[in-house]
HTML snippet that shows the backbone in 3Dmol.js (N, CA, C, O; Angstrom):
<script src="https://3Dmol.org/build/3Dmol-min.js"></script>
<div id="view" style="width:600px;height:400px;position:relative"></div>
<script>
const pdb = `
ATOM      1  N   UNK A   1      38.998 178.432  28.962  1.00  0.00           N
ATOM      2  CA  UNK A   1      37.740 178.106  28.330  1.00  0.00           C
ATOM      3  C   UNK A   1      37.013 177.082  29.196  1.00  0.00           C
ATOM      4  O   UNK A   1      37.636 176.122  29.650  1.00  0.00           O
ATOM      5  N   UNK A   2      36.082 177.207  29.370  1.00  0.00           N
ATOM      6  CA  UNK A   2      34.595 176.349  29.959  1.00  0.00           C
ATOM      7  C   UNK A   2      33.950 175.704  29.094  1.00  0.00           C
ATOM      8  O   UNK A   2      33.634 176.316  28.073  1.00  0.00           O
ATOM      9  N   UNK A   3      33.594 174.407  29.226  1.00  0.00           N
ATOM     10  CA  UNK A   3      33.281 173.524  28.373  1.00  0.00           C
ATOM     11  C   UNK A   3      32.388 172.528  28.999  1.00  0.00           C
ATOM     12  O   UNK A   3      32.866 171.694  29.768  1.00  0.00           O
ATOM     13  N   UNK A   4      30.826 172.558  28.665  1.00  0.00           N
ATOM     14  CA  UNK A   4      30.002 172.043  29.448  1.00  0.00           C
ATOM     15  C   UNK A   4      30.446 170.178  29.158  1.00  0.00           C
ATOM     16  O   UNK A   4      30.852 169.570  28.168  1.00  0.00           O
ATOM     17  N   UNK A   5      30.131 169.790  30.494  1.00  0.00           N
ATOM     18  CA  UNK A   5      30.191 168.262  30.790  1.00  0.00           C
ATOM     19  C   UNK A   5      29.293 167.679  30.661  1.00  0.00           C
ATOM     20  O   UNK A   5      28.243 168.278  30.428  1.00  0.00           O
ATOM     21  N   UNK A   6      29.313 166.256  30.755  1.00  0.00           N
ATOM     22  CA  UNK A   6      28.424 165.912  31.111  1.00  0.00           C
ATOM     23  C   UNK A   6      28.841 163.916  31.043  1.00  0.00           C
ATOM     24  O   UNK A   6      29.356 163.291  30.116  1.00  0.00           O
ATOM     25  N   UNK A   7      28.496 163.551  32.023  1.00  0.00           N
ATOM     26  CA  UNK A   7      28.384 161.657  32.372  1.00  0.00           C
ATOM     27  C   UNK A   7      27.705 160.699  31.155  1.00  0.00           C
ATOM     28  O   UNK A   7      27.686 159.474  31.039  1.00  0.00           O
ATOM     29  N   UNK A   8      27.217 161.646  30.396  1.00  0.00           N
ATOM     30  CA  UNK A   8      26.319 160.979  29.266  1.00  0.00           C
ATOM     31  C   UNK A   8      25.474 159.931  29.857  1.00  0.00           C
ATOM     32  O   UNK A   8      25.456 158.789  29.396  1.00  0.00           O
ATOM     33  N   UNK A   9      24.887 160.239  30.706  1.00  0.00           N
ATOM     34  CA  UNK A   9      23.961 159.469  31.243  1.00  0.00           C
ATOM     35  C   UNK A   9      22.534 159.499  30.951  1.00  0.00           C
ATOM     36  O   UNK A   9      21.869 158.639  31.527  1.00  0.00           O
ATOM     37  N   UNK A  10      21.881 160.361  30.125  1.00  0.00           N
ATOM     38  CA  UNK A  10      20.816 160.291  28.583  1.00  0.00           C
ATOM     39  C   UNK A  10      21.106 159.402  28.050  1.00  0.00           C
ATOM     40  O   UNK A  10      20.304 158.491  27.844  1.00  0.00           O
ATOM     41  N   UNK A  11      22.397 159.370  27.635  1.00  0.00           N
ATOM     42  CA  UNK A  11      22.824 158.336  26.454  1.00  0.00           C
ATOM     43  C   UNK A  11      23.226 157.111  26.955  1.00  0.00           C
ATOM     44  O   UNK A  11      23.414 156.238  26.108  1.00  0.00           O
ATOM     45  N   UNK A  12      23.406 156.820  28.126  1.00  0.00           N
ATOM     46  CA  UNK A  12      23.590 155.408  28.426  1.00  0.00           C
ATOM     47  C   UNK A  12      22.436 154.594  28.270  1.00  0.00           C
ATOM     48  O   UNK A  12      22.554 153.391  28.036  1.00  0.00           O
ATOM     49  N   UNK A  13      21.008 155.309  28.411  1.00  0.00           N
ATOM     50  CA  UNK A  13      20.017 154.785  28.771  1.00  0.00           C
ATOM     51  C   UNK A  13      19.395 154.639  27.330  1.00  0.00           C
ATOM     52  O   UNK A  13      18.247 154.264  27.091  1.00  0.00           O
ATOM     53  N   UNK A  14      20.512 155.062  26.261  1.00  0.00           N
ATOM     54  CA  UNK A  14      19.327 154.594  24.813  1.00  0.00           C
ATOM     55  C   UNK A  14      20.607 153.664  23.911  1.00  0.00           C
ATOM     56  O   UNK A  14      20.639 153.431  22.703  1.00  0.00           O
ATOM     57  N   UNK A  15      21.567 153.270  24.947  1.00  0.00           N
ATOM     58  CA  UNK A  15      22.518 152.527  24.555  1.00  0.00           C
ATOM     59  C   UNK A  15      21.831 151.159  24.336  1.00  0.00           C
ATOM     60  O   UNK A  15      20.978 150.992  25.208  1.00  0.00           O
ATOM     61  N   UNK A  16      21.934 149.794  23.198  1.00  0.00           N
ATOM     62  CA  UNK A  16      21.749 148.698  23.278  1.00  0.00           C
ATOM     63  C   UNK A  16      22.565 148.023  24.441  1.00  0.00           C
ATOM     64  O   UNK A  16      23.656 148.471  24.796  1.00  0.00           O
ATOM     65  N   UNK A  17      21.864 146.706  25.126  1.00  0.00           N
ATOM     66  CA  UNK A  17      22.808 146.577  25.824  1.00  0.00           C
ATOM     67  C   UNK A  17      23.266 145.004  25.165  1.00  0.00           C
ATOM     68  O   UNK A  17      22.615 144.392  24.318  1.00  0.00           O
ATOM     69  N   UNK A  18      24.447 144.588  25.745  1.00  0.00           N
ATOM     70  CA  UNK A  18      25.498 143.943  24.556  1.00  0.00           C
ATOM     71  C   UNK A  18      24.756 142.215  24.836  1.00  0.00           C
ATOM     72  O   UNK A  18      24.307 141.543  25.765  1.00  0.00           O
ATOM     73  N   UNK A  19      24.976 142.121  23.535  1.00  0.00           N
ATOM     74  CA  UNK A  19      23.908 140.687  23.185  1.00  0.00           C
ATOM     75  C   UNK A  19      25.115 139.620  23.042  1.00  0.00           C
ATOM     76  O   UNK A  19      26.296 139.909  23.235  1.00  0.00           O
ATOM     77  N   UNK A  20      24.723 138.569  22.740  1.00  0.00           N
ATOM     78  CA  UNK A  20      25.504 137.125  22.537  1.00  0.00           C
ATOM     79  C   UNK A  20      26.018 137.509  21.058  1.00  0.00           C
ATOM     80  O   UNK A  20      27.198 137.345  20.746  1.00  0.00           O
ATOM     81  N   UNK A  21      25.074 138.022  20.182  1.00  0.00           N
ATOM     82  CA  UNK A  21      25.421 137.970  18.317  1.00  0.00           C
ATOM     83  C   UNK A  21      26.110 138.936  18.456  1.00  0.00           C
ATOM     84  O   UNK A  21      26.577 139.213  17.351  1.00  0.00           O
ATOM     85  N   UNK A  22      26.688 140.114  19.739  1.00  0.00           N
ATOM     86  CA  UNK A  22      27.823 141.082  19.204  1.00  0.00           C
ATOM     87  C   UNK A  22      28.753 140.673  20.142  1.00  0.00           C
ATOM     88  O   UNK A  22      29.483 139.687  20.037  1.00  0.00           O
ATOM     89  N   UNK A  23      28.709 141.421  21.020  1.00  0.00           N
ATOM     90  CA  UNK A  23      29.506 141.151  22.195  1.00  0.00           C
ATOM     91  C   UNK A  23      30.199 139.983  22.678  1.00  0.00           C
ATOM     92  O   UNK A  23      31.393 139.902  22.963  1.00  0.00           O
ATOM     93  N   UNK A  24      28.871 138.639  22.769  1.00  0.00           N
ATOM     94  CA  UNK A  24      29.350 137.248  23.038  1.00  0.00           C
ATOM     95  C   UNK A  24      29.902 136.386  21.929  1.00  0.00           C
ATOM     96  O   UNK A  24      30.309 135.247  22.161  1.00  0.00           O
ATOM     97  N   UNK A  25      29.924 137.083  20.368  1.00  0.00           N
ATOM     98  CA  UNK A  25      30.573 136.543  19.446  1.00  0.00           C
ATOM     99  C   UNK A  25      31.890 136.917  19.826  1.00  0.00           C
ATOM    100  O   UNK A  25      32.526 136.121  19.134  1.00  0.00           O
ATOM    101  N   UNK A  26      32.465 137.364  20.246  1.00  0.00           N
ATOM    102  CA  UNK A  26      34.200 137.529  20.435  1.00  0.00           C
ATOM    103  C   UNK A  26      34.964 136.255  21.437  1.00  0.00           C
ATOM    104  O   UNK A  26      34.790 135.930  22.611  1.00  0.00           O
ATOM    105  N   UNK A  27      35.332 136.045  20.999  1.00  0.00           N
ATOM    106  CA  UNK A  27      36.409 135.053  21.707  1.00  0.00           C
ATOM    107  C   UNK A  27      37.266 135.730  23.019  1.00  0.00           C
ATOM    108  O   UNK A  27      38.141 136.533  22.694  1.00  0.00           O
ATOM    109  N   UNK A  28      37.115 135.514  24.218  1.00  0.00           N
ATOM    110  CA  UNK A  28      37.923 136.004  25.330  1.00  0.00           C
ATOM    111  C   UNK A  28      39.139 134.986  25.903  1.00  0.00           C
ATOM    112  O   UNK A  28      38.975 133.819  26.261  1.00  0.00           O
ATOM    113  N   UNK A  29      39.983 135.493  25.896  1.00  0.00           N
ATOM    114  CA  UNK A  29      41.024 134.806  26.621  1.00  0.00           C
ATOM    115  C   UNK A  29      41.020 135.636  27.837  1.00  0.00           C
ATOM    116  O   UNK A  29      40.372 136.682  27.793  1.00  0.00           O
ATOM    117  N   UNK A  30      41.780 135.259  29.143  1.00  0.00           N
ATOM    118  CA  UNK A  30      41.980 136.026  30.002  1.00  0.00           C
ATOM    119  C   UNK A  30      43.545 135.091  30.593  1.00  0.00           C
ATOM    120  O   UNK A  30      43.739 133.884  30.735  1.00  0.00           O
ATOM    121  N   UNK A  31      44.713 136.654  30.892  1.00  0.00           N
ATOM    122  CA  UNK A  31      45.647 136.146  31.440  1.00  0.00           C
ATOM    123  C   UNK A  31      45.431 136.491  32.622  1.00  0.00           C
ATOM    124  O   UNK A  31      44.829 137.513  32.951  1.00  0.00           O
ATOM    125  N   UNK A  32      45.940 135.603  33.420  1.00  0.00           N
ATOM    126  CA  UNK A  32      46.184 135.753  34.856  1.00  0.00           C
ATOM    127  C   UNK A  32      47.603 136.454  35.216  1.00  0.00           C
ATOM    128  O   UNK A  32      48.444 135.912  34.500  1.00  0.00           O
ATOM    129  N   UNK A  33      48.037 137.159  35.804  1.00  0.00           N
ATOM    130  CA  UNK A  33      48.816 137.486  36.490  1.00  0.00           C
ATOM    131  C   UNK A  33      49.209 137.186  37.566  1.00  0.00           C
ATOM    132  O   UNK A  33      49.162 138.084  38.406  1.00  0.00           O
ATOM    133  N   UNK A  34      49.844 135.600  38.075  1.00  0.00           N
ATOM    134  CA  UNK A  34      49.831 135.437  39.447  1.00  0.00           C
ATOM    135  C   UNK A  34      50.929 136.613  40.380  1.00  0.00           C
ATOM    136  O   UNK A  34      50.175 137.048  41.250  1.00  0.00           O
ATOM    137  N   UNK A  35      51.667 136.971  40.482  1.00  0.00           N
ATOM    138  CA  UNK A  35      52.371 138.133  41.017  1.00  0.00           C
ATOM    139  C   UNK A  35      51.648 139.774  40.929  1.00  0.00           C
ATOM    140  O   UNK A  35      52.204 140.856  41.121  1.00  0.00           O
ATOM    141  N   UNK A  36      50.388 139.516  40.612  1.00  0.00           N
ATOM    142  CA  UNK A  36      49.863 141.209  40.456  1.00  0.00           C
ATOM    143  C   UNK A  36      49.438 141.391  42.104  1.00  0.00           C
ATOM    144  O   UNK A  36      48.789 140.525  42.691  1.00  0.00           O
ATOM    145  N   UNK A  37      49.925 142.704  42.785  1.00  0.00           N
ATOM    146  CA  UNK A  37      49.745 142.867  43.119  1.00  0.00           C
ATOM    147  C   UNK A  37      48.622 144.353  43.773  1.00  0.00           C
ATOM    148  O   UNK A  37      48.515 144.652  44.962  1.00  0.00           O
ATOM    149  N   UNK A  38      47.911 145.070  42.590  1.00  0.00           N
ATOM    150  CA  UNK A  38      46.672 145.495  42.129  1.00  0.00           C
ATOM    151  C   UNK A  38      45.372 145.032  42.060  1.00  0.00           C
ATOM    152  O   UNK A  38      44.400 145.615  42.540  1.00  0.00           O
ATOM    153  N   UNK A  39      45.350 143.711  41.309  1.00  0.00           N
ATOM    154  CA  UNK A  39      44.145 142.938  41.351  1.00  0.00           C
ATOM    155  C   UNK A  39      44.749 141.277  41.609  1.00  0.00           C
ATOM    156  O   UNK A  39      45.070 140.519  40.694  1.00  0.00           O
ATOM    157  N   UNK A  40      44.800 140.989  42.922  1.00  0.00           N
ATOM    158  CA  UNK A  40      44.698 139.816  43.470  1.00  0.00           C
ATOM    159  C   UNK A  40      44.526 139.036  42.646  1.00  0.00           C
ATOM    160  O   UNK A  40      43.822 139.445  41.723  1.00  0.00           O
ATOM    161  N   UNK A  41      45.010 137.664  42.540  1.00  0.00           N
ATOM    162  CA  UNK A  41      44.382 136.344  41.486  1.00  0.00           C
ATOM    163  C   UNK A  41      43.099 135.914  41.918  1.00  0.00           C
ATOM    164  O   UNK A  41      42.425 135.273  41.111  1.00  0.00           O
ATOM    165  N   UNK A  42      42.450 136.251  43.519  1.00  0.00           N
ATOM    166  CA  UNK A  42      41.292 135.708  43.939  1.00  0.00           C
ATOM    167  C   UNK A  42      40.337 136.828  42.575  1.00  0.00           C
ATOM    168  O   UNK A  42      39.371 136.458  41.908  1.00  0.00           O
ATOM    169  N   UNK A  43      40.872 137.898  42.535  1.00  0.00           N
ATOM    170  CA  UNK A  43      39.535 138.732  42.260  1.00  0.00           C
ATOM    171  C   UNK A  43      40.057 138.500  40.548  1.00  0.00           C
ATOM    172  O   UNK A  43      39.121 138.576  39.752  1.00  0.00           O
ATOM    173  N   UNK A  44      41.092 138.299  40.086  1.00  0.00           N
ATOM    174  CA  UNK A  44      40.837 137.852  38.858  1.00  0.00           C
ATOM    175  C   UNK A  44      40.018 136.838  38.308  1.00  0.00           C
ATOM    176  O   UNK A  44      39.444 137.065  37.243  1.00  0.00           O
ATOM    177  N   UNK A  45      39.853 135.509  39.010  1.00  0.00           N
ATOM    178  CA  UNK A  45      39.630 134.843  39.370  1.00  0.00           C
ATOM    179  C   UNK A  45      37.426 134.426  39.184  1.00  0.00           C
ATOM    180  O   UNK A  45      36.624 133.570  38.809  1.00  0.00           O
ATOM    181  N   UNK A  46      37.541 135.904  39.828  1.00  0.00           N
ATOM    182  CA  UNK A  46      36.286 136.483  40.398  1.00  0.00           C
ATOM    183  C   UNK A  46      35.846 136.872  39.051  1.00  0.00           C
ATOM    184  O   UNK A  46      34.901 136.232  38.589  1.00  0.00           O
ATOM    185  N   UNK A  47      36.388 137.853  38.305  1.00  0.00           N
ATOM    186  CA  UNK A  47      35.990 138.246  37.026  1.00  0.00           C
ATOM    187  C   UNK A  47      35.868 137.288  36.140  1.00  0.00           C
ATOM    188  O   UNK A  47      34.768 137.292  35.588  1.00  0.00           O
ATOM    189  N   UNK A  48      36.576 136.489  35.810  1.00  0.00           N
ATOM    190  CA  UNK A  48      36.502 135.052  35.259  1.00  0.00           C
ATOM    191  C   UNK A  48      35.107 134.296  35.260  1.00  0.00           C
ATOM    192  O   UNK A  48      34.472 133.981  34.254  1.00  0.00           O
ATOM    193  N   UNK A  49      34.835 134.121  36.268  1.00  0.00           N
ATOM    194  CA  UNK A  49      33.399 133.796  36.743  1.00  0.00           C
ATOM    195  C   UNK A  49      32.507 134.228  36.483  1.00  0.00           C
ATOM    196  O   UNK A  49      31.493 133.568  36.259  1.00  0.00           O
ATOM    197  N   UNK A  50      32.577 135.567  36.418  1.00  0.00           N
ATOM    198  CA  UNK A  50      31.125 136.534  36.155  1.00  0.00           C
ATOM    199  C   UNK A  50      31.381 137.158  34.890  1.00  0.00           C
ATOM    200  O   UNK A  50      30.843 138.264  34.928  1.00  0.00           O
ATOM    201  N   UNK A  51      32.192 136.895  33.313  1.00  0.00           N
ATOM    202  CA  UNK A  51      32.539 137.271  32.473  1.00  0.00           C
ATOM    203  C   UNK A  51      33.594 136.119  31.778  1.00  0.00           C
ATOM    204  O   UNK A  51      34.783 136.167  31.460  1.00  0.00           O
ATOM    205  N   UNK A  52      32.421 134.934  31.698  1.00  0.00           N
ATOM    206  CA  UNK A  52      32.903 133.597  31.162  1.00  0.00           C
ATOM    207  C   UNK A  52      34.270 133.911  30.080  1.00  0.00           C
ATOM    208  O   UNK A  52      34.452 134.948  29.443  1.00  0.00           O
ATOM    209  N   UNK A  53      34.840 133.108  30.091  1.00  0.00           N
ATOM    210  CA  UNK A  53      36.340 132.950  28.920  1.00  0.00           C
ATOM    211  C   UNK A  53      36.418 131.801  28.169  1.00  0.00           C
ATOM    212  O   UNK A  53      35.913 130.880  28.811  1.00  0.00           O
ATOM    213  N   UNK A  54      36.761 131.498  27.261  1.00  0.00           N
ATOM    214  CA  UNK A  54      36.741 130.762  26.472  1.00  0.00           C
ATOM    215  C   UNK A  54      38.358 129.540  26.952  1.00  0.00           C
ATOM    216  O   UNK A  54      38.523 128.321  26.919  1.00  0.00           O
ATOM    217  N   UNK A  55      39.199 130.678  27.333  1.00  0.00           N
ATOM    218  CA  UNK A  55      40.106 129.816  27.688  1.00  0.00           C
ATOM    219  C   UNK A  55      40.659 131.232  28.845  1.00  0.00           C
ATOM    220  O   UNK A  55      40.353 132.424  28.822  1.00  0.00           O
ATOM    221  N   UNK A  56      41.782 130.274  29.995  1.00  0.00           N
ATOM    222  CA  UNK A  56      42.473 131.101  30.857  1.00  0.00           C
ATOM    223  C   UNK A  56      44.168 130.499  30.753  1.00  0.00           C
ATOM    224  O   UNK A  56      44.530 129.322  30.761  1.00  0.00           O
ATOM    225  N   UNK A  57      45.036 131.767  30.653  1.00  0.00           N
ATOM    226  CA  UNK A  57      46.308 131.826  30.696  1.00  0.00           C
ATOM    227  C   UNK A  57      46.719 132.236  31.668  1.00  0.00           C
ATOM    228  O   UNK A  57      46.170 133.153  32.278  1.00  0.00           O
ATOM    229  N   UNK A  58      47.946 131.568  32.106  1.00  0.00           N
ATOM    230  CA  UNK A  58      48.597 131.794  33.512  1.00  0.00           C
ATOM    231  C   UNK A  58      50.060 132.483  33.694  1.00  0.00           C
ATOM    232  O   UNK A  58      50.899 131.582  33.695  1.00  0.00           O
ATOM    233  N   UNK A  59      50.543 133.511  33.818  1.00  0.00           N
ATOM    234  CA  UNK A  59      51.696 133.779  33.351  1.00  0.00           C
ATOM    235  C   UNK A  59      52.179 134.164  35.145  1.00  0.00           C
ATOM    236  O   UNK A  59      52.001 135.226  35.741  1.00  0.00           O
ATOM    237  N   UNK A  60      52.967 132.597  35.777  1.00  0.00           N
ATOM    238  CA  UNK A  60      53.116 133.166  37.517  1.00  0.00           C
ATOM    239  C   UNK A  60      54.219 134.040  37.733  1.00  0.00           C
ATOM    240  O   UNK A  60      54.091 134.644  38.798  1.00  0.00           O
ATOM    241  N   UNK A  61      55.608 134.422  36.896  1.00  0.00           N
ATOM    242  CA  UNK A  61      56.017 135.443  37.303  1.00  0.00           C
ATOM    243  C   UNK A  61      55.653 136.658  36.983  1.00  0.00           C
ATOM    244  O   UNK A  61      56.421 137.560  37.317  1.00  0.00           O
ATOM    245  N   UNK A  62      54.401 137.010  36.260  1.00  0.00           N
ATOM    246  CA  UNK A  62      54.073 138.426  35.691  1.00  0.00           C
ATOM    247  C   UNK A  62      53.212 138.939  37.101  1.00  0.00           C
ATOM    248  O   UNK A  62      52.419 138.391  37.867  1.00  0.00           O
ATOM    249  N   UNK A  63      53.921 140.507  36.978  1.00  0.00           N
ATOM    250  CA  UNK A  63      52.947 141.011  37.867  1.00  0.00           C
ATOM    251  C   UNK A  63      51.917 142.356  37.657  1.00  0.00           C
ATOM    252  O   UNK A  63      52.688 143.099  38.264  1.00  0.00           O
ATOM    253  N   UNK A  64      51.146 142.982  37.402  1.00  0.00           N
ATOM    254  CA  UNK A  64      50.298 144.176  37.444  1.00  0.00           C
ATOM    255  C   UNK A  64      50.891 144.541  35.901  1.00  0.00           C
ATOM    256  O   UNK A  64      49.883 144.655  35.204  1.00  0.00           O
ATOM    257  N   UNK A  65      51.643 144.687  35.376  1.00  0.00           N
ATOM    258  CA  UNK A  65      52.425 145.073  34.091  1.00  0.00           C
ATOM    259  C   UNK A  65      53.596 143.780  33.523  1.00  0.00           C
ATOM    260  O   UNK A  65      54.825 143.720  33.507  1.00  0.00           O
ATOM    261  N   UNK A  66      52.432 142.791  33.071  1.00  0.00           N
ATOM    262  CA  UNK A  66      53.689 141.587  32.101  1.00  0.00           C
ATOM    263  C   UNK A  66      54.122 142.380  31.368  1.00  0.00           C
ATOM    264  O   UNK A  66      55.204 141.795  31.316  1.00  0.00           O
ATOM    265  N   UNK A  67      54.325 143.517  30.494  1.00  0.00           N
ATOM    266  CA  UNK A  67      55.411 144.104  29.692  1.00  0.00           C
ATOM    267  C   UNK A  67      56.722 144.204  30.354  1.00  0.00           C
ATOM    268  O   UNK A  67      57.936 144.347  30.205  1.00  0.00           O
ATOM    269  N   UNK A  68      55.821 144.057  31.111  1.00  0.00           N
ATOM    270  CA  UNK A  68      58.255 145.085  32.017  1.00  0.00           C
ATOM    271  C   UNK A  68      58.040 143.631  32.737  1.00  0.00           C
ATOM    272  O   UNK A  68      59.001 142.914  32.457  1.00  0.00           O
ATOM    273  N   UNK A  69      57.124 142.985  33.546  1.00  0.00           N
ATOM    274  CA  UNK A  69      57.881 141.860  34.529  1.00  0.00           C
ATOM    275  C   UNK A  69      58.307 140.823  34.188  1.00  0.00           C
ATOM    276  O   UNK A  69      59.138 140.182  34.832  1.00  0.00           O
ATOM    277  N   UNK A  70      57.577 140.320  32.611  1.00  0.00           N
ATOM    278  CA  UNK A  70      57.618 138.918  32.009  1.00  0.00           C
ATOM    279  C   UNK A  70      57.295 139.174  30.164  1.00  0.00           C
ATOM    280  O   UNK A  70      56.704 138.401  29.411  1.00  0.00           O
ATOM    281  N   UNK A  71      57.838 140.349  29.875  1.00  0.00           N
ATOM    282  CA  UNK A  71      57.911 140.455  28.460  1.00  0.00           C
ATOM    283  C   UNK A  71      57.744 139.155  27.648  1.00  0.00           C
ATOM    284  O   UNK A  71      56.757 138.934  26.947  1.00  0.00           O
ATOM    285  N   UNK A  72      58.904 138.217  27.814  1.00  0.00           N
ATOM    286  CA  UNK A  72      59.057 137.031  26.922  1.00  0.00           C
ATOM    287  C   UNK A  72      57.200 136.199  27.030  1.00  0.00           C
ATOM    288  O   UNK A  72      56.170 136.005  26.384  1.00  0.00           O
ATOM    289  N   UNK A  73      57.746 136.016  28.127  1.00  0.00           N
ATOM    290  CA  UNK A  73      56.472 134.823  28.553  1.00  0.00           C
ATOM    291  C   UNK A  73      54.707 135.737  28.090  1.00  0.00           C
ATOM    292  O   UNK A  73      53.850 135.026  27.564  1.00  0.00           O
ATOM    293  N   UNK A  74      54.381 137.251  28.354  1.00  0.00           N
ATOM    294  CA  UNK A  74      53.511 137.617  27.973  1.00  0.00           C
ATOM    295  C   UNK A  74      53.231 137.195  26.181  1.00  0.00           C
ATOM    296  O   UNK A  74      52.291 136.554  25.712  1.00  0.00           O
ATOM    297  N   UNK A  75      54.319 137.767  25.514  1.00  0.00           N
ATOM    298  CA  UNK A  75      54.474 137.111  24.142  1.00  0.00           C
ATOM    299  C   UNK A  75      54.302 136.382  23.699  1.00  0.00           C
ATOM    300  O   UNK A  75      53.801 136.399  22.575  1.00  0.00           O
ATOM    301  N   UNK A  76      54.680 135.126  24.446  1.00  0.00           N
ATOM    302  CA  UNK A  76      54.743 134.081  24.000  1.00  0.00           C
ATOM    303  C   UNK A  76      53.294 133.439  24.138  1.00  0.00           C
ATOM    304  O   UNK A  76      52.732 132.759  23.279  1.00  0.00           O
ATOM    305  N   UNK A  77      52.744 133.833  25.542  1.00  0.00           N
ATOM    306  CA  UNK A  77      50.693 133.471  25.537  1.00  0.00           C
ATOM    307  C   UNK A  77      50.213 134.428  24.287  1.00  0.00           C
ATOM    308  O   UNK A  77      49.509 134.044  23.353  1.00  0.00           O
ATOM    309  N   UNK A  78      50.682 135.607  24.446  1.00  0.00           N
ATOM    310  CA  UNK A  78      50.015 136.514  23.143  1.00  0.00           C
ATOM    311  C   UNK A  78      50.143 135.577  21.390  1.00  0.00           C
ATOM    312  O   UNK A  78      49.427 135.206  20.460  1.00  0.00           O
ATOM    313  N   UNK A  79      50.872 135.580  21.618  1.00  0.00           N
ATOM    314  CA  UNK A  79      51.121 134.791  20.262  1.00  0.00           C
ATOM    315  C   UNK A  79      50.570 133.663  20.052  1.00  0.00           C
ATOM    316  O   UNK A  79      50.355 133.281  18.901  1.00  0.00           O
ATOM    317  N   UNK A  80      50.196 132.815  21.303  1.00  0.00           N
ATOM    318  CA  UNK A  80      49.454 131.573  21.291  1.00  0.00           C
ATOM    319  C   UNK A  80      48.218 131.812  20.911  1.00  0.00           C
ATOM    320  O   UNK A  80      47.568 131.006  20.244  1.00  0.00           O
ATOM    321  N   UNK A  81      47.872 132.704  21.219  1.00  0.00           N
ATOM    322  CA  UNK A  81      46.069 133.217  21.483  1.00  0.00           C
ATOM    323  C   UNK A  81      46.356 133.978  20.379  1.00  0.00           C
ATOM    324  O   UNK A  81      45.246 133.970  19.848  1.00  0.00           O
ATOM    325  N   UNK A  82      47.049 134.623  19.662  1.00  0.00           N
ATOM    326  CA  UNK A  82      46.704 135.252  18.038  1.00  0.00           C
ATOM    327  C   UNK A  82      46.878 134.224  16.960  1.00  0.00           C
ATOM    328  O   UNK A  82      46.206 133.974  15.960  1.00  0.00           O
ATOM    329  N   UNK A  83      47.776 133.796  17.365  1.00  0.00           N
ATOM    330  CA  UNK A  83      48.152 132.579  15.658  1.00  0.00           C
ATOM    331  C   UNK A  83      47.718 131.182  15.687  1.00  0.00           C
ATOM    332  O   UNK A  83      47.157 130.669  14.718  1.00  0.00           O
ATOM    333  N   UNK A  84      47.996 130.469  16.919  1.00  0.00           N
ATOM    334  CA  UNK A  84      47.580 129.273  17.157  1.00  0.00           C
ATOM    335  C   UNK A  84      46.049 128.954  16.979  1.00  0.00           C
ATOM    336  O   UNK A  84      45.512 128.320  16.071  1.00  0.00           O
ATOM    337  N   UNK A  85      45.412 129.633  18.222  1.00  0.00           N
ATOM    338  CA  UNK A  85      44.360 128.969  18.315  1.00  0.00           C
ATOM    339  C   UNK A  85      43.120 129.457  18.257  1.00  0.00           C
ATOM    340  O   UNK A  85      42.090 128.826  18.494  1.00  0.00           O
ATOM    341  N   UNK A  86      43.247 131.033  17.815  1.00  0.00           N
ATOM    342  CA  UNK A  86      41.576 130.875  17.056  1.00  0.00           C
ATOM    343  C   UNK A  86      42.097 132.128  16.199  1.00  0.00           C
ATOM    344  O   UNK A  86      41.935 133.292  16.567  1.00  0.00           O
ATOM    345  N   UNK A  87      42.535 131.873  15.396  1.00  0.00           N
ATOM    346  CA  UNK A  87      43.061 132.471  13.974  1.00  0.00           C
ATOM    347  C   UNK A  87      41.822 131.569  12.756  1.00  0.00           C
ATOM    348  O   UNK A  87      41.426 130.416  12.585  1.00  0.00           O
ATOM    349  N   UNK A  88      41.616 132.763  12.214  1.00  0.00           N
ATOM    350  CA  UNK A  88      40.366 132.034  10.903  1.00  0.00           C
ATOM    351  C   UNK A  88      40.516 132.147   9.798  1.00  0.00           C
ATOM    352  O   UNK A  88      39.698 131.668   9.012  1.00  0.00           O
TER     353      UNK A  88
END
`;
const viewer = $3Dmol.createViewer("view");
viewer.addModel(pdb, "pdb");
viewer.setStyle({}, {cartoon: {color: "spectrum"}});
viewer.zoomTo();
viewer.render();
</script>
């Protein structure tokens, strides 16, 4: 079967684009991964900058996948950033 495509690129262009009262109401954390070797810490780093955070977490033995490299320690920031500190 053939099934027409398409980029939705009509529809990007009648998309709102994301405001402070939706988008910038969310709270961002961002972990770092110092051992990723996919996205560099410079270019994490980089995103950080151009996609402000509210706060940054550092997890230095996690690498590209904290599930398998640093399970505990991913958890343990996860859990900081769900229950601790901006729980309402």
């Amino acid at each position: 079967m053939v099934r027409p495509g398409s980029l939705f690129i009509e529809d990007l262009h009648k998309i709102k684009k994301f405001t402070d009262e939706g988008f910038g109401s969310v709270t961002r954390v961002y972990v770092v991964c110092e051992q990723d070797k996919c996205i560099p810490p410079e270019f994490q780093r980089w995103m950080i900058e151009n996609n402000p955070v509210k706060e940054v977490k550092v997890i230095e033995e996690a690498d590209h996948m904290p599930m398998f490299s640093a399970p505990e320690k991913l958890c343990k920031c996860l859990l900081e950033i769900a229950a601790y500190k901006y729980s309402t």
